[in-house]
Backbone of each chain as nested JSON, in Angstrom:
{
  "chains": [
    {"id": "A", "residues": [
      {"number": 1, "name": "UNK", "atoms": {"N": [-5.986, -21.028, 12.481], "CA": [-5.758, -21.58, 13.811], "C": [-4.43, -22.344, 13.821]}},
      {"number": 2, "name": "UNK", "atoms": {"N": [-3.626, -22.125, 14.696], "CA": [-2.071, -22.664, 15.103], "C": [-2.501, -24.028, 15.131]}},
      {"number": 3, "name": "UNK", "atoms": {"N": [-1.399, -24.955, 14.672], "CA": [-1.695, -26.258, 14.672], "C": [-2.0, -27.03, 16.115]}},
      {"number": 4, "name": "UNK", "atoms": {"N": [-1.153, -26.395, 17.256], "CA": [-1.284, -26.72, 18.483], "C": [-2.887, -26.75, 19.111]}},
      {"number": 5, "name": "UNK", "atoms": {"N": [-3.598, -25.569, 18.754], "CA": [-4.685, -25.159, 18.882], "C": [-5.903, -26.208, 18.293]}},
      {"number": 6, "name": "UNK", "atoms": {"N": [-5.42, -26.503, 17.049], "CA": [-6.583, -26.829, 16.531], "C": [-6.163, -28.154, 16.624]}},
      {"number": 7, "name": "UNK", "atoms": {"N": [-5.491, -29.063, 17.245], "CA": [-5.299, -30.431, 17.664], "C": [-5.474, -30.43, 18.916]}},
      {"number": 8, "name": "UNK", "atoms": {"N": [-5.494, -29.477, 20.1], "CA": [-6.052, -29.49, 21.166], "C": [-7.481, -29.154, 21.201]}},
      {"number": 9, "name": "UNK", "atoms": {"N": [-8.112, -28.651, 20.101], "CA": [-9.928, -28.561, 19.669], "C": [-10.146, -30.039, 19.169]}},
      {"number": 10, "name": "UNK", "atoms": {"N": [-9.213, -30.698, 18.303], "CA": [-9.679, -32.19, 18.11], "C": [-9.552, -32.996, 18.99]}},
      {"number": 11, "name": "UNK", "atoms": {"N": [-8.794, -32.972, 19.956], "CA": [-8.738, -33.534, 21.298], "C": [-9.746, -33.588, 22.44]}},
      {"number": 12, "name": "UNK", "atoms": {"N": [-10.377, -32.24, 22.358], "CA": [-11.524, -32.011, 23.018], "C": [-12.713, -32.631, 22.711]}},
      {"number": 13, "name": "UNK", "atoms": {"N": [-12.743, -32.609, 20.98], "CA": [-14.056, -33.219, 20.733], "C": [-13.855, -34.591, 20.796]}},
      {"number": 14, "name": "UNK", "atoms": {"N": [-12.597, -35.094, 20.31], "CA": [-13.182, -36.655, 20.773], "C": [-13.427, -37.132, 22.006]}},
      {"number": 15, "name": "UNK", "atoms": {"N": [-13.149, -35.977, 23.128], "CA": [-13.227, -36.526, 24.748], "C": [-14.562, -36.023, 24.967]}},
      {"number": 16, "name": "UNK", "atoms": {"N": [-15.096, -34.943, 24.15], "CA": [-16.631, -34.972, 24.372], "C": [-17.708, -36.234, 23.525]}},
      {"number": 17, "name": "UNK", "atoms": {"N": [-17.14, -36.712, 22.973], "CA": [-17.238, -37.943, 21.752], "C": [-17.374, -38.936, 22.993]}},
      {"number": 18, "name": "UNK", "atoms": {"N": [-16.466, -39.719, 23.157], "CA": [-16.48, -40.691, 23.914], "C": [-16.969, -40.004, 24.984]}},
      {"number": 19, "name": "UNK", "atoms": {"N": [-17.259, -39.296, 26.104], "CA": [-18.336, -38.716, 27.011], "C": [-19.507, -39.58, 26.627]}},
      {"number": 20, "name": "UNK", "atoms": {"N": [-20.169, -38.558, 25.555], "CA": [-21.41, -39.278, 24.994], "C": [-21.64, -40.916, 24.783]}},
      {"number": 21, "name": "UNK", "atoms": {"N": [-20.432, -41.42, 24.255], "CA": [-20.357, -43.029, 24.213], "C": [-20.62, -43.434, 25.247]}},
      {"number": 22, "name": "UNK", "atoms": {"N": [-19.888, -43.611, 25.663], "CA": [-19.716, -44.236, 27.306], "C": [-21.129, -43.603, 28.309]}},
      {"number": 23, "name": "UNK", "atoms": {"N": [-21.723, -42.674, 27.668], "CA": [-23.084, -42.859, 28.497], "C": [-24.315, -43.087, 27.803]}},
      {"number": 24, "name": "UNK", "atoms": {"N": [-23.961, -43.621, 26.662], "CA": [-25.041, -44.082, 25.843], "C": [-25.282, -45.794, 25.59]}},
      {"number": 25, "name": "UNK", "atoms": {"N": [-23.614, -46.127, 26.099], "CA": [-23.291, -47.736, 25.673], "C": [-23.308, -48.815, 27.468]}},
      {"number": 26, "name": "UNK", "atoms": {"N": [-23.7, -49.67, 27.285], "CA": [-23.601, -50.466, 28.681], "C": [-22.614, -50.285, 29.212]}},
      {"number": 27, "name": "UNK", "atoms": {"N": [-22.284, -50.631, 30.3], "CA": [-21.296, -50.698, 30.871], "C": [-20.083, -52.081, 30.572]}},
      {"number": 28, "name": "UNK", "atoms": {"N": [-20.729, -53.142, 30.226], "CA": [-19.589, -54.089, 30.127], "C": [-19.111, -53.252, 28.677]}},
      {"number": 29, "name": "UNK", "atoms": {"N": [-19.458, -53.21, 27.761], "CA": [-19.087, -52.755, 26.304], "C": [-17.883, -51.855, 26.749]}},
      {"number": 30, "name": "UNK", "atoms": {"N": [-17.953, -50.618, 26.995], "CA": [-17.381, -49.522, 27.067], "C": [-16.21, -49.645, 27.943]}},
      {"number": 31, "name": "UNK", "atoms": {"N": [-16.162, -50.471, 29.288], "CA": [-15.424, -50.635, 30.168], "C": [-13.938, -51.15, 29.356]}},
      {"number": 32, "name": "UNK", "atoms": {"N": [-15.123, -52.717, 28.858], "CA": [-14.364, -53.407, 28.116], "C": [-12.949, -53.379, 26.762]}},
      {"number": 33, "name": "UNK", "atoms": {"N": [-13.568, -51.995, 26.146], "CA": [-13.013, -51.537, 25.354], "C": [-11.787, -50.401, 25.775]}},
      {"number": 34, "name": "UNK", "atoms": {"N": [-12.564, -49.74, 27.412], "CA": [-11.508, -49.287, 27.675], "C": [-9.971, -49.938, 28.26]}},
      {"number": 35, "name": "UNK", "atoms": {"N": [-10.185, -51.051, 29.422], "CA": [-9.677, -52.149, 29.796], "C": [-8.791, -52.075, 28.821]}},
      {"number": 36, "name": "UNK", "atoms": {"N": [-9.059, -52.731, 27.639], "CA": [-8.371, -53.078, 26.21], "C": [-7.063, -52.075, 26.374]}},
      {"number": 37, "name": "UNK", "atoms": {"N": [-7.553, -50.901, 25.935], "CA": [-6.838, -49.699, 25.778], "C": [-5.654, -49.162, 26.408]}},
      {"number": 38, "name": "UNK", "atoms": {"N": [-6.487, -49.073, 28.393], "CA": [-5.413, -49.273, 29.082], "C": [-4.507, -49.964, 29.301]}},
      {"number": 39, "name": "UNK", "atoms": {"N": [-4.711, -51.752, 29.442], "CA": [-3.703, -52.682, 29.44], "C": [-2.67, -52.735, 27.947]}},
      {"number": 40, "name": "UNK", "atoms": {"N": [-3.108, -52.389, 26.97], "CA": [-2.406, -51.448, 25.759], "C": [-0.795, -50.376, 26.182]}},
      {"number": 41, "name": "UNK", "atoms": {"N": [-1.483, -49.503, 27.09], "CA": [-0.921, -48.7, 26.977], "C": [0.611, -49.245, 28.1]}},
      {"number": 42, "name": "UNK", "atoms": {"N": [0.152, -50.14, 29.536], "CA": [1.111, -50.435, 30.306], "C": [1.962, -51.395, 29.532]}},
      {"number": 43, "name": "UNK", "atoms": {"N": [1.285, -52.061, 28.488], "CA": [2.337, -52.614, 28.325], "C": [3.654, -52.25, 27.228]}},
      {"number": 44, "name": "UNK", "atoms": {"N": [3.455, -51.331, 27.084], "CA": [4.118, -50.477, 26.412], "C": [5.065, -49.647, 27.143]}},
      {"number": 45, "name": "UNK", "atoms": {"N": [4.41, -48.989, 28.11], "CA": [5.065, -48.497, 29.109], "C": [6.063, -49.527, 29.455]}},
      {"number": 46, "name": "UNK", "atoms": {"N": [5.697, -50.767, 29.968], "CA": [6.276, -51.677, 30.877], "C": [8.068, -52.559, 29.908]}},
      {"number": 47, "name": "UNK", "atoms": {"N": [7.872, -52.009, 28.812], "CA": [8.989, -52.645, 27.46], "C": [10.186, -51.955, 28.085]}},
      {"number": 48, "name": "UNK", "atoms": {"N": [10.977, -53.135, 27.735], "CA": [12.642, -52.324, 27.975], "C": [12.993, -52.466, 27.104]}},
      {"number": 49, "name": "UNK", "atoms": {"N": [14.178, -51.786, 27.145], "CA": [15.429, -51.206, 25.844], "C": [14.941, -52.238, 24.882]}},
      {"number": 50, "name": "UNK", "atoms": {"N": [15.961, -53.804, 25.451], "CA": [15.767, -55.257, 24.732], "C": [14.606, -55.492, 24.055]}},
      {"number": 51, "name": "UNK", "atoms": {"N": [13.675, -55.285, 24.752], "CA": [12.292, -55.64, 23.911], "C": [11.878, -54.854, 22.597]}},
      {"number": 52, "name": "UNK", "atoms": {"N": [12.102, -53.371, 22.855], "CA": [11.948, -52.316, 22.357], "C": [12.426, -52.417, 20.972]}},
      {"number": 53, "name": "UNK", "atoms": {"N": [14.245, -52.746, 20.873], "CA": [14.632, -53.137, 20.021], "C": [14.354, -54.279, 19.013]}},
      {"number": 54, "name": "UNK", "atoms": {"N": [13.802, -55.241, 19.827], "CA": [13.494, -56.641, 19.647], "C": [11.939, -56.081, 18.543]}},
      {"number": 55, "name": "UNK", "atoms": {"N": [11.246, -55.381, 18.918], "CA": [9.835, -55.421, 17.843], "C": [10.481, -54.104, 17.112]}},
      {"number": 56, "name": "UNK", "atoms": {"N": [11.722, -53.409, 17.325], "CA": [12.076, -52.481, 16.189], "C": [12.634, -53.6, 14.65]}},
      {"number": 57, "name": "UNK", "atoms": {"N": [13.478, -54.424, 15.06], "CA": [13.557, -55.175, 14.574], "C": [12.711, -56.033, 13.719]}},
      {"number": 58, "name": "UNK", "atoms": {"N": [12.147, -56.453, 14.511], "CA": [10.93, -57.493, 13.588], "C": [10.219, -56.395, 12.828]}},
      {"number": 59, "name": "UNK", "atoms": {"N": [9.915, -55.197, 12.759], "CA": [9.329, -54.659, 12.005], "C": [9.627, -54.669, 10.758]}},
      {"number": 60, "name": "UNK", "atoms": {"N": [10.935, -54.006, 10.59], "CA": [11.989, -53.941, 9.633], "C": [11.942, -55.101, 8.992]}},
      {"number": 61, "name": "UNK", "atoms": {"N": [11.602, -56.088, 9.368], "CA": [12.236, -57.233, 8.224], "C": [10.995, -57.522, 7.051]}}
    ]},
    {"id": "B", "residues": [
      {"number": 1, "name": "UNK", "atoms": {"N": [-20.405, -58.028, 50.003], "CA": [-19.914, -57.734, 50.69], "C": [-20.532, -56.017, 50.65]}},
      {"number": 2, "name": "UNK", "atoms": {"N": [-21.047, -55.284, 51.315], "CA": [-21.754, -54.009, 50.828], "C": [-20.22, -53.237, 51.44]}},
      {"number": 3, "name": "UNK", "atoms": {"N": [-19.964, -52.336, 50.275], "CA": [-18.671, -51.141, 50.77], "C": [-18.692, -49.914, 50.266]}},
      {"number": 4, "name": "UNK", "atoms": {"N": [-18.909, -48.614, 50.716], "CA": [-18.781, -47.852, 50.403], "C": [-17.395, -47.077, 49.822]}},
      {"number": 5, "name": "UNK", "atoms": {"N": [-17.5, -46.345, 49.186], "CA": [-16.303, -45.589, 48.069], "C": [-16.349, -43.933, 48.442]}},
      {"number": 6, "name": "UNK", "atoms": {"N": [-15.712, -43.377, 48.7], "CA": [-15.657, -41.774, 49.245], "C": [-14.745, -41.077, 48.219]}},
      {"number": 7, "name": "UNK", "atoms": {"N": [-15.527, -40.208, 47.431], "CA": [-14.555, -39.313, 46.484], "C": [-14.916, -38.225, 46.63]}},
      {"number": 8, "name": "UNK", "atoms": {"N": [-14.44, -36.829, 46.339], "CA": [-14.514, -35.878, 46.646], "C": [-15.656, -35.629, 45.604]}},
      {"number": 9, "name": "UNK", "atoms": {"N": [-16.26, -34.138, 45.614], "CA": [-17.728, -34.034, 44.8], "C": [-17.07, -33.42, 43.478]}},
      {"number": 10, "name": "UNK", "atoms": {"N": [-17.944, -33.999, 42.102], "CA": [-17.184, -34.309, 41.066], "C": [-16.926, -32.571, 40.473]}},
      {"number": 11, "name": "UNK", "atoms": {"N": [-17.754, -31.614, 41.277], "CA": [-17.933, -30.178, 40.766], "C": [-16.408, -29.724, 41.347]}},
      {"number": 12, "name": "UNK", "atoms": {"N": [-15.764, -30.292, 42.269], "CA": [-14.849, -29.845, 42.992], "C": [-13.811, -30.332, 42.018]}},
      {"number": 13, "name": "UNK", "atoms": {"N": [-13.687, -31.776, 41.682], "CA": [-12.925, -32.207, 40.421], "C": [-12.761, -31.03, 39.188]}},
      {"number": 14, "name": "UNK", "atoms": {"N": [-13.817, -30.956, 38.765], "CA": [-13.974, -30.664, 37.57], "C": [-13.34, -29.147, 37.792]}},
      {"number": 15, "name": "UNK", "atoms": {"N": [-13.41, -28.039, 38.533], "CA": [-12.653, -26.958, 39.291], "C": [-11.317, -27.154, 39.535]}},
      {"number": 16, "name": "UNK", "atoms": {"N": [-10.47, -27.735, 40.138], "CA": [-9.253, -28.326, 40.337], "C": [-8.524, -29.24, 39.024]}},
      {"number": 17, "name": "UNK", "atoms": {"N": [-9.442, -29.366, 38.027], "CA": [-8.759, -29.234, 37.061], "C": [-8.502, -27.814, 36.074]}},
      {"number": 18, "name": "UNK", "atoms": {"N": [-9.052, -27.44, 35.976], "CA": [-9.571, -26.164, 35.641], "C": [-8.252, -25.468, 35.867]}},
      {"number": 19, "name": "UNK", "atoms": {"N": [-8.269, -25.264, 37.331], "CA": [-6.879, -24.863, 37.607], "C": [-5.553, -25.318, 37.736]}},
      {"number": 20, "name": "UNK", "atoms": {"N": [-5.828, -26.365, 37.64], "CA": [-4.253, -27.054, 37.153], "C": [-3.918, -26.656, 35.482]}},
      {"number": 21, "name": "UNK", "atoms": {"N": [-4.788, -26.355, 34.533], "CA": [-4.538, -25.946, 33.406], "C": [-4.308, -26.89, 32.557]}},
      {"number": 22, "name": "UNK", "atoms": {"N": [-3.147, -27.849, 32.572], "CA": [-2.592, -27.982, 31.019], "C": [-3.557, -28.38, 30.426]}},
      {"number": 23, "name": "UNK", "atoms": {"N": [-3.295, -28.37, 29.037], "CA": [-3.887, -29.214, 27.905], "C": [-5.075, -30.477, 28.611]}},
      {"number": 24, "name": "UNK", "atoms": {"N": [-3.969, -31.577, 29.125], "CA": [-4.768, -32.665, 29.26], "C": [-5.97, -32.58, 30.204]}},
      {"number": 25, "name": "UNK", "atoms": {"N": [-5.699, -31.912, 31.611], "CA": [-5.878, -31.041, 32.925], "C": [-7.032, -30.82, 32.061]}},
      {"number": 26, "name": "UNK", "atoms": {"N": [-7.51, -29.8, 31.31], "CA": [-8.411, -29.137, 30.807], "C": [-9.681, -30.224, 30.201]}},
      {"number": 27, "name": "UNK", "atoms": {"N": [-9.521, -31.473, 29.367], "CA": [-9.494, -32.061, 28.181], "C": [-10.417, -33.112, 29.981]}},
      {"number": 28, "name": "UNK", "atoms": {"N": [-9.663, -33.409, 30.715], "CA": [-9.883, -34.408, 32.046], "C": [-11.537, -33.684, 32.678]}},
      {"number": 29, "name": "UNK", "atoms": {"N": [-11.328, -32.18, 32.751], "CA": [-12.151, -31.908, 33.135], "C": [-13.745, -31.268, 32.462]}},
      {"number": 30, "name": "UNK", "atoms": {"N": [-13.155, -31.637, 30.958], "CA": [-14.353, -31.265, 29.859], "C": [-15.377, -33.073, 29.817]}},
      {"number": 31, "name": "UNK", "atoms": {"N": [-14.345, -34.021, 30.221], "CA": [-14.685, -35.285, 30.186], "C": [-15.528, -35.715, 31.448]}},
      {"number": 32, "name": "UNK", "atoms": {"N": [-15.283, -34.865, 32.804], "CA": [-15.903, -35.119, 34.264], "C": [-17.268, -34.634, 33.696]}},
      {"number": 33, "name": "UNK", "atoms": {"N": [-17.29, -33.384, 33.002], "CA": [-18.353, -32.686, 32.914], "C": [-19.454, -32.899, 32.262]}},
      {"number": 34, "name": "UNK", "atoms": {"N": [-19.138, -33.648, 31.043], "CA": [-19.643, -34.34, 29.855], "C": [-20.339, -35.223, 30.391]}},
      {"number": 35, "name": "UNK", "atoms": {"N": [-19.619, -35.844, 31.241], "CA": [-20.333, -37.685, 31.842], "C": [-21.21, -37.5, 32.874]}},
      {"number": 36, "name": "UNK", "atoms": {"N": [-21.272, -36.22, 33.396], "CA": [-22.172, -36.089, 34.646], "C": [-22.994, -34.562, 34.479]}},
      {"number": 37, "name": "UNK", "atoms": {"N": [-22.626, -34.166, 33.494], "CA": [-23.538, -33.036, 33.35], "C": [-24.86, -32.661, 34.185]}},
      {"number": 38, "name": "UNK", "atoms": {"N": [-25.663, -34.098, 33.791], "CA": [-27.467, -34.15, 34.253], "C": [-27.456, -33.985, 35.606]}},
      {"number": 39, "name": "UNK", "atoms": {"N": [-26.014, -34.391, 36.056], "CA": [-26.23, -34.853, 37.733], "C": [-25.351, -33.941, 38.583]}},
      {"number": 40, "name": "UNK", "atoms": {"N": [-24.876, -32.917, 37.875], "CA": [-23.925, -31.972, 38.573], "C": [-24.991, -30.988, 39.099]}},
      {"number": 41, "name": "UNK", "atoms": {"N": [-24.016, -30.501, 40.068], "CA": [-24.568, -29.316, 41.19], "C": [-24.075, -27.592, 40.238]}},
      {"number": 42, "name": "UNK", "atoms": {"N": [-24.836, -27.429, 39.718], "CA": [-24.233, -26.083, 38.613], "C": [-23.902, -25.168, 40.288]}},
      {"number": 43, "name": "UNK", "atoms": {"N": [-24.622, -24.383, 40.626], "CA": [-24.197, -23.342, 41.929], "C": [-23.361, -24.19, 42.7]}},
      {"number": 44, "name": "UNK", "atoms": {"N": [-22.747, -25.245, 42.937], "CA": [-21.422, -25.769, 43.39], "C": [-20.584, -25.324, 42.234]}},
      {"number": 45, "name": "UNK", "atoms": {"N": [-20.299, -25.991, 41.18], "CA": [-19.541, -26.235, 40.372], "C": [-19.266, -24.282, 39.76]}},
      {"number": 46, "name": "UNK", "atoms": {"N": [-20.175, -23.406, 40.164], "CA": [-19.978, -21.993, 39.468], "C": [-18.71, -21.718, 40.73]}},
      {"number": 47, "name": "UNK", "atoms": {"N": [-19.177, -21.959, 42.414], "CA": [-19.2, -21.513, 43.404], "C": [-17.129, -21.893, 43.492]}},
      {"number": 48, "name": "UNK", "atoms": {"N": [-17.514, -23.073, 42.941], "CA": [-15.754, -23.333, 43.065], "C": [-15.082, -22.889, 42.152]}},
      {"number": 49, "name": "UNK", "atoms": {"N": [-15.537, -22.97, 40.631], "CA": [-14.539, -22.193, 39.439], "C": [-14.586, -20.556, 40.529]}},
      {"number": 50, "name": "UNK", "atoms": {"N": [-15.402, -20.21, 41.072], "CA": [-15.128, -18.847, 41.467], "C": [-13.903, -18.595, 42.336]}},
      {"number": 51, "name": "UNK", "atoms": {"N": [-13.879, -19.885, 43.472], "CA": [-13.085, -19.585, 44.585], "C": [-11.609, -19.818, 43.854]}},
      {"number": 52, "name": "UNK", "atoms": {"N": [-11.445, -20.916, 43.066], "CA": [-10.093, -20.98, 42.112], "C": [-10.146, -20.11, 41.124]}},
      {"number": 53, "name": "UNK", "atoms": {"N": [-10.527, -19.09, 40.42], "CA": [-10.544, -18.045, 40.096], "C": [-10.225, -18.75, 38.373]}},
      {"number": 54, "name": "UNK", "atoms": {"N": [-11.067, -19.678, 38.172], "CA": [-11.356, -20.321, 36.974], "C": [-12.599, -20.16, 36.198]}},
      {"number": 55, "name": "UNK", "atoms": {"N": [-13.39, -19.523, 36.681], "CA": [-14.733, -19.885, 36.275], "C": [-14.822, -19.148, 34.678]}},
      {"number": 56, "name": "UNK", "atoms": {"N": [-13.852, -18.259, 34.391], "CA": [-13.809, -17.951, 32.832], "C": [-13.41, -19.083, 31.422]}},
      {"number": 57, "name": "UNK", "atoms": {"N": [-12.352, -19.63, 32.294], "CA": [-12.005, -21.065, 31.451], "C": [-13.171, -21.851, 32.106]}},
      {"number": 58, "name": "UNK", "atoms": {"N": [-13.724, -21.811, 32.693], "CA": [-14.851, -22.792, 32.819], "C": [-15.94, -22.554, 31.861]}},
      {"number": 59, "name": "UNK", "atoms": {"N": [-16.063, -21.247, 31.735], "CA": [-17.287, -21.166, 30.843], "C": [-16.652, -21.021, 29.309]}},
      {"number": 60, "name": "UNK", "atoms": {"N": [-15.35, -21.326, 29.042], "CA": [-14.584, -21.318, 27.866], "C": [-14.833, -22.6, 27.427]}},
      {"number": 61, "name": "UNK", "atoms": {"N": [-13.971, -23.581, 28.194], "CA": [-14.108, -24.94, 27.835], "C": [-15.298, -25.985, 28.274]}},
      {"number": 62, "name": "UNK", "atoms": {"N": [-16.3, -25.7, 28.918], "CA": [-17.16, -26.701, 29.908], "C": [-18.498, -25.644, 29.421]}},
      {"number": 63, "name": "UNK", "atoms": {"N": [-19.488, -26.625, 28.004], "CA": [-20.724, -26.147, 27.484], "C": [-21.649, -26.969, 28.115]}}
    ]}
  ]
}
């Protein structure tokens, strides 16, 4: 199986994965964790150049 | 405050992704399906992969 393929089959199963979670787990839990995730992701999105550089930096040291 | 929420029916979702295709598109609508399985309308949800002319990737990706 092409690598594309078989990372779009692991992709699938973890979205059938979390499916099952998220209807097995309460609702504050799951929300919560997603919340997490998303506000994760904007703020990442939300970084400019400066900043960008700024935690390239601090990594490095 | 009582308010109602109006979304389109989730069999119609799950179809309209279908046919939008990509990767994620696909992956969005294996996830509609997953979470509402018990509560989906199967003869909706066949009736629309039919009319978008999906219902083969439907029965590919959506067990």
């Amino acid at each position: 199986m092409l690598n594309r393929e078989k990372n779009f089959q692991s992709r699938l199963a973890f979205v059938r994965y979390w499916a099952d979670y998220v209807k097995k787990s309460p609702n504050k839990v799951w929300s919560k964790q997603q919340a997490e995730f998303i506000n994760a992701i904007l703020k990442t999105a939300n970084q400019d150049v400066e900043l960008y550089n700024r935690v390239k930096k601090a990594v490095k040291k | 405050m009582d308010s109602e929420l109006f979304i389109s029916p989730i069999e119609i979702q799950i179809a309209f992704k279908l046919w939008l295709g990509s990767e994620k598109d696909i992956e969005d609508a294996v996830y509609l399906f997953e979470l509402f399985k018990d509560k989906l309308n199967r003869n909706l949800l066949i009736k629309k992969c039919k009319e978008l002319n999906v219902l083969e990737t439907m029965m590919k990706y959506v067990k």
